[in-house]
N, C-alpha and C positions, 0 to 999 in steps of 0.2 A: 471520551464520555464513558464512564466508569458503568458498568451493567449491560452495556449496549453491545450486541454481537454483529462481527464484524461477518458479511457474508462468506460464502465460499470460491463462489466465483471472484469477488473482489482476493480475498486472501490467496488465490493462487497467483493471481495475475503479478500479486505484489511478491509470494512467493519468488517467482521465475525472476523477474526483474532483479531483486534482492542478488539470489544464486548469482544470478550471468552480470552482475555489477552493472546494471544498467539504468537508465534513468524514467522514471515513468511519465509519461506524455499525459493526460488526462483531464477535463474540463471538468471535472467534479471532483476536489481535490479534497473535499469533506470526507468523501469515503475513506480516502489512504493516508490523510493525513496523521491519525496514531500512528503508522507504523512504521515514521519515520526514526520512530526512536529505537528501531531492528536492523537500521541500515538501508533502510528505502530511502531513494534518493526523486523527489518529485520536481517536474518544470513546470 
């Protein structure tokens, strides 16, 4: 969603995940969903 900022808490969580190649667990998949296209990997 173009304009819309992404939190900070959210963007580290997906940070770290990212880093340590790991997969993100998460029942609100709305929030992280952008940032799959940086290499987050969500279930």
């Amino acid at each position: 969603e173009e304009g819309r900022l992404i939190e900070d808490a959210d963007l580290l969580i997906a940070a770290t995940a990212i880093s340590k190649n790991l997969v993100l667990w998460t029942e609100n998949r709305k929030h992280f969903e952008r940032l799959t296209n940086y290499g987050l990997k969500l279930l």
